[in-house]
N, C-alpha and C positions, 0 to 999 in steps of 0.2 A: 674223798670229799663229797659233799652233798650237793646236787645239782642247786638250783636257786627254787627251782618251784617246788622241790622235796624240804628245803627249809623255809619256805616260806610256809606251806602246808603244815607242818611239825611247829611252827612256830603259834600260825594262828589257832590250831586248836584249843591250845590252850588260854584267850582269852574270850570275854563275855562283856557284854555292855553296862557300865557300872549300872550305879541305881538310881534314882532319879528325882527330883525336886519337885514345888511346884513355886514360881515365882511369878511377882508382878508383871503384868506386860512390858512396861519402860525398862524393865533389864532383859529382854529377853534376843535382843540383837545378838547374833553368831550364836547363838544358843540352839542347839540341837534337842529338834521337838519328838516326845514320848510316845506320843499317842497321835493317832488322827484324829482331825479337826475339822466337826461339821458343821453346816450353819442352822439355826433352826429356824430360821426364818428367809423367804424369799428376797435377792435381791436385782434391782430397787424392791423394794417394800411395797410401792406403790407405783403408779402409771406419774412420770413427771417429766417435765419440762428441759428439756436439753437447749434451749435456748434462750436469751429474754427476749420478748414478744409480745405475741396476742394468741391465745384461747379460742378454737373456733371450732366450726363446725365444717368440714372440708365441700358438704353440698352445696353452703353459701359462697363458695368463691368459685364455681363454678361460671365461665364463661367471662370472667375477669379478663384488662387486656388495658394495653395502655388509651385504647379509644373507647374501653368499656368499663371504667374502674367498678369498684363492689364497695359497699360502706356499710361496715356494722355498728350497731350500738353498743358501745362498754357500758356493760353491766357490772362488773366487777372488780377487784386488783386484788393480785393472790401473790406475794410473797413468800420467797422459800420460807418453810418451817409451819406454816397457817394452814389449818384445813376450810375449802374452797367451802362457804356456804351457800353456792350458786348453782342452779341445773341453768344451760345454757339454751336459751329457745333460736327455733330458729331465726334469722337475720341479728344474733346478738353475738358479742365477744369478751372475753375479759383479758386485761392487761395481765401477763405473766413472766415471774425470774424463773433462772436458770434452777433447776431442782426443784421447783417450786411441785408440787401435786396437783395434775391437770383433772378441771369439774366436770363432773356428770354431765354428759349431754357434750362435749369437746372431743373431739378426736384426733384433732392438728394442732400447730403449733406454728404462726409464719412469724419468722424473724421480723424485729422493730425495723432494721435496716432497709425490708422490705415494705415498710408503708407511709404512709407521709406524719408518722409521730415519730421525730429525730433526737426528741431529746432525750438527753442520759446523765443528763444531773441530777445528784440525789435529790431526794425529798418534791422534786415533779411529781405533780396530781397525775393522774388518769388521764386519757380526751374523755371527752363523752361522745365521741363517734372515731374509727378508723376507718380510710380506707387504701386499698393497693389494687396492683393491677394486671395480676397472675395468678393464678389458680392455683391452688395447694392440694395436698393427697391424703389419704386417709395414714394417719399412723406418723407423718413428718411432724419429725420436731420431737418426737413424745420416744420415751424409754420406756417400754410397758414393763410391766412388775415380773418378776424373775426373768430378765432380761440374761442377765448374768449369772444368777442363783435361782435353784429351786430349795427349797426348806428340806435336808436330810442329806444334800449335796455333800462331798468330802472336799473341802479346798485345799489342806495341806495332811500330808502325811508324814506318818513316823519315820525317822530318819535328816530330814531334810534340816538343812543349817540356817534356820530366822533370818531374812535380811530386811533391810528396813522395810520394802514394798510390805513384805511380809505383817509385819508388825502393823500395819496400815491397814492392810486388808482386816487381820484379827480384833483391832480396836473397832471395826467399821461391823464388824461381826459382836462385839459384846463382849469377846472376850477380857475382861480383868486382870485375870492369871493365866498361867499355861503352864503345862507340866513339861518338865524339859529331863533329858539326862546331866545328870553332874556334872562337871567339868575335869576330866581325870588328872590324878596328881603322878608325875613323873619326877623322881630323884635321880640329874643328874650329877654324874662325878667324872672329871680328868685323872689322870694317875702321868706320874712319871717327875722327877727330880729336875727333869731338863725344861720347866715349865715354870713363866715367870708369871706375874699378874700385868697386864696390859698395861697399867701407869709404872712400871719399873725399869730404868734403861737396863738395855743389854749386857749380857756379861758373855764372859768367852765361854762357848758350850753349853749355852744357854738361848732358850726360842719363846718366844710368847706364847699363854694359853689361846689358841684362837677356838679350838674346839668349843670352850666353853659358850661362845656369845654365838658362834656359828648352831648350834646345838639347841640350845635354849630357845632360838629365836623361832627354829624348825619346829619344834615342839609345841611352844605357843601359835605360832600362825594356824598347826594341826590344831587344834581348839582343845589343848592341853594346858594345867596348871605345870609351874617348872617350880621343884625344891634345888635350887644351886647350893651343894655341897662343898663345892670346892676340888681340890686337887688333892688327891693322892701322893705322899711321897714313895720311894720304891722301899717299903719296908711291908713286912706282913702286919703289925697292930697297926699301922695308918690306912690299908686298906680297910682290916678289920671295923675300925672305928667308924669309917665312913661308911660302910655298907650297912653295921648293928643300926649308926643314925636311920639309915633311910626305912629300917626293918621296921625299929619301933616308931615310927612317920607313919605303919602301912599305908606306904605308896602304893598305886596300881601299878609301877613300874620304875625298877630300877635301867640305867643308862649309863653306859658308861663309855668312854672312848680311851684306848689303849689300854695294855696291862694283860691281853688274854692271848697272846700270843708265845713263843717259847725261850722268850730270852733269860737269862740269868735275874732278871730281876723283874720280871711280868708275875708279879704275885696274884692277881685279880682272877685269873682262872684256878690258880691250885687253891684259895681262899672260898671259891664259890665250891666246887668241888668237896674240899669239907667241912663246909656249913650247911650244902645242898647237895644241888645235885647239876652236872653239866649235861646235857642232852646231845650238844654238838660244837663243834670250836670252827671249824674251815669248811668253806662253800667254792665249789667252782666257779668261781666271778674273778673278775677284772677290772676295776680293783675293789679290794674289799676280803679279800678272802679269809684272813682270820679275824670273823664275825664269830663271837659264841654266845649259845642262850639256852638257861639252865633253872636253877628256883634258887634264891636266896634265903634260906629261914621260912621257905613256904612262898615268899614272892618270886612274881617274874622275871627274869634279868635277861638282858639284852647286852652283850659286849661288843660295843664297836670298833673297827682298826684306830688306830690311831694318825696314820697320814691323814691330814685333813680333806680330799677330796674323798679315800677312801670310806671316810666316818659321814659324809655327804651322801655319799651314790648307797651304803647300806641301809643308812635311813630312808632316802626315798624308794626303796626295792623294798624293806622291812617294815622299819617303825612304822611309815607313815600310816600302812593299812591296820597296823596294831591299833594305833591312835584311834582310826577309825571307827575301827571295832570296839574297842573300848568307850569312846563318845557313842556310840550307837548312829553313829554318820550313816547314809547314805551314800554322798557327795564327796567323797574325801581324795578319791581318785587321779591322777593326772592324766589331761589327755592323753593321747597316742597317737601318733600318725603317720604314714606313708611316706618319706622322702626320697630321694634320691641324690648318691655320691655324689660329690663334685669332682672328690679325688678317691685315688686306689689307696684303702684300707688294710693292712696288716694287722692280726691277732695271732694270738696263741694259743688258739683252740677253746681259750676258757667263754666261758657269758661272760661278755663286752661290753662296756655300759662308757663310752666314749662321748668328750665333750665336743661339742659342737655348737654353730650358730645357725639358723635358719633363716633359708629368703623363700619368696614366693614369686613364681614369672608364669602367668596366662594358666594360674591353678595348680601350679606343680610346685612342689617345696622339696626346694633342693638345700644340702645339707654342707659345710665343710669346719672341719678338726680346728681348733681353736686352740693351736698353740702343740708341743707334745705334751702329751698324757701320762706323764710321771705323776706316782701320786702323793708328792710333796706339790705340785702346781698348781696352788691355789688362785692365779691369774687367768689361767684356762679356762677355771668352770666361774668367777666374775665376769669373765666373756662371754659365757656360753647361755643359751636360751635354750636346748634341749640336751638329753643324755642318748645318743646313736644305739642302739642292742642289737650286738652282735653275735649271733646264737651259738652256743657252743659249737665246737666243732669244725666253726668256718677260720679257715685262718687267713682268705686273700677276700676281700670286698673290691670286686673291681671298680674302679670309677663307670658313673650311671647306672650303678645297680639297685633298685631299693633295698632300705632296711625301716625296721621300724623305730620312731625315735619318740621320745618319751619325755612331753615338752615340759621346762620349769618357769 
């Protein structure tokens, strides 16, 4: 069997980040950006007003005090969006909003709050004098121009997944459109006769699809398109049929959970086999082990177990970074981190990927098993907030000892 980092290695080789669009900015939320993205221009734009207030020259408030107040003459009133047609001489001010573009000859900015003009109802005229009783500094109040940006600056680069801050920043930049990568299409398929559709009561010998909606949901969250083909019966042309569909779909990726394992009736790996080619069926993991992935008709196939946790912990170990790669993600990753047992840990040597919940007490995250780890127990990993890895080889995790867990 293949270590996990030996298929995982053999796996990603062979994909590439599709190809890539260029769309509207209003669609471009979770959308995974192609290119980096500069500004061409400095921001602010201009030296402006971080507060509503007064305009001034910071030498005339010099020596201001509540037994000394200062009084200047407004000259002006500048309103976000207006360019200022005033140079400010000394002992003069102009009324100023927030964002507003501060006038030649202003170098401060003192808050209204700060002088005896209270009012903040709209449509208020100017005074035609202010005064306060504090002295202000050169540069308060004011956002000078490339504050934040210089013109050539790179705000966002290739790889990163658009969130809305995102989208804000880029419309504040000009952008219109943006080039993103595609959104990759994955076809997947269930197999197996003992598989019902979720609205069908139970019959004897018979289990509901959960793979499917479990599966799908992972997929899409990965910022993948899902073709749901359905279920597999255990015959070879019902495989067939479902796999030629996904062929002529050329999907970036076929998926499939159960069927590649060696029972009497897992047809899905002898069908890939000779339609393609299998590159590998079983991985040293726990659980998970008979994972295969090989080429369908020239596409990439991914076979996942079919115990539903199993099909779970191979996707986040596999797919997910496929996905990644494929979207041209950066970000696609799960955390990882340092815990510590609560309880003593038994394995079987294999790479461990055990459910668990996490707490945290004075910065230490301590870890404990959520239920047994049969990998029919799908209540275990609904309880669970991380996956414990347990490295090959070890087969006793004494309680209090780190391992590293692999948060969901």
């Amino acid at each position: 069997m293949l270590s996990v980092a030996e298929a995982r290695e053999r796996i990603l080789a062979h994909f590439q980040p599709v190809a890539t669009e260029t769309i509207p900015l209003i669609a471009c939320a979770d959308r995974v950006l192609a290119v980096d993205l500069a500004t061409a221009h400095d921001l602010p734009l201009f030296n402006n007003s971080s507060m509503d207030g007064f305009a001034l020259r910071a030498a005339d408030s010099a020596g201001a005090a509540a037994a000394s107040r200062v009084t200047l003459r407004v000259v002006a009133d500048i309103p976000a969006g207006s360019i200022p047609n005033v140079i400010l001489a000394k002992g003069e001010a102009a009324r100023i909003m927030t964002g507003a573009q501060i006038p030649e000859g202003a170098d401060a900015v003192i808050p209204v709050e700060d002088t005896d003009f209270k009012s903040r109802q709209a449509d208020t005229p100017a005074p035609g004098t202010v005064s306060f009783e504090r002295p202000v500094s050169v540069g308060e109040n004011i956002r000078p121009r490339g504050m934040d940006l210089h013109a050539g600056d790179v705000v966002l680069i290739q790889g990163r997944t658009l969130r809305p801050q995102d989208l804000g920043m880029l419309a504040t930049l000009g952008f219109a459109a943006v080039e993103v990568f595609k959104r990759p299409r994955v076809a997947l398929i269930s197999s197996g006769d003992e598989l019902l559709p979720v609205d069908e009561p139970l019959e004897p010998g018979k289990i509901r699809d959960s793979n499917t909606y479990m599966l799908a949901a992972l997929v899409e969250a990965a910022g993948a398109d899902v073709l749901r083909l359905g279920v597999a019966n255990d015959k070879r042309e019902s495989v067939v049929a479902l796999l030629d569909h996904a062929a002529n779909e050329k999907v970036d990726l076929i998926l499939s959970s159960a069927g590649v394992s060696v029972g009497a009736f897992d047809f899905i790996r002898e069908v890939i086999e000779s339609q393609g080619e299998l590159d590998f069926w079983r991985v040293n993991m726990r659980p998970g082990k008979p994972l295969a992935f090989g080429k369908y008709r020239s596409l990439n196939f991914i076979g996942l177990p079919g115990n539903p946790v199993s099909a779970f912990v191979a996707f986040e170990i596999f797919v997910r970074d496929v996905l990644a790669r494929l979207s041209g993600r950066s970000d696609g990753a799960r955390l990882r981190v340092r815990v510590r047992c609560e309880e003593q840990i038994e394995s079987d040597g294999r790479e461990s990927y055990l459910r668990a919940r996490i707490r945290e007490e004075n910065g230490i995250h301590f870890a404990e098993l959520t239920g047994h780890q049969g990998s029919g127990n799908l209540l275990s990993l609904v309880q669970a907030d991380a996956l414990l890895i347990i490295p090959a080889g070890v087969k006793c995790v004494p309680a209090g000892r780190e391992v590293e867990a692999l948060l969901l």
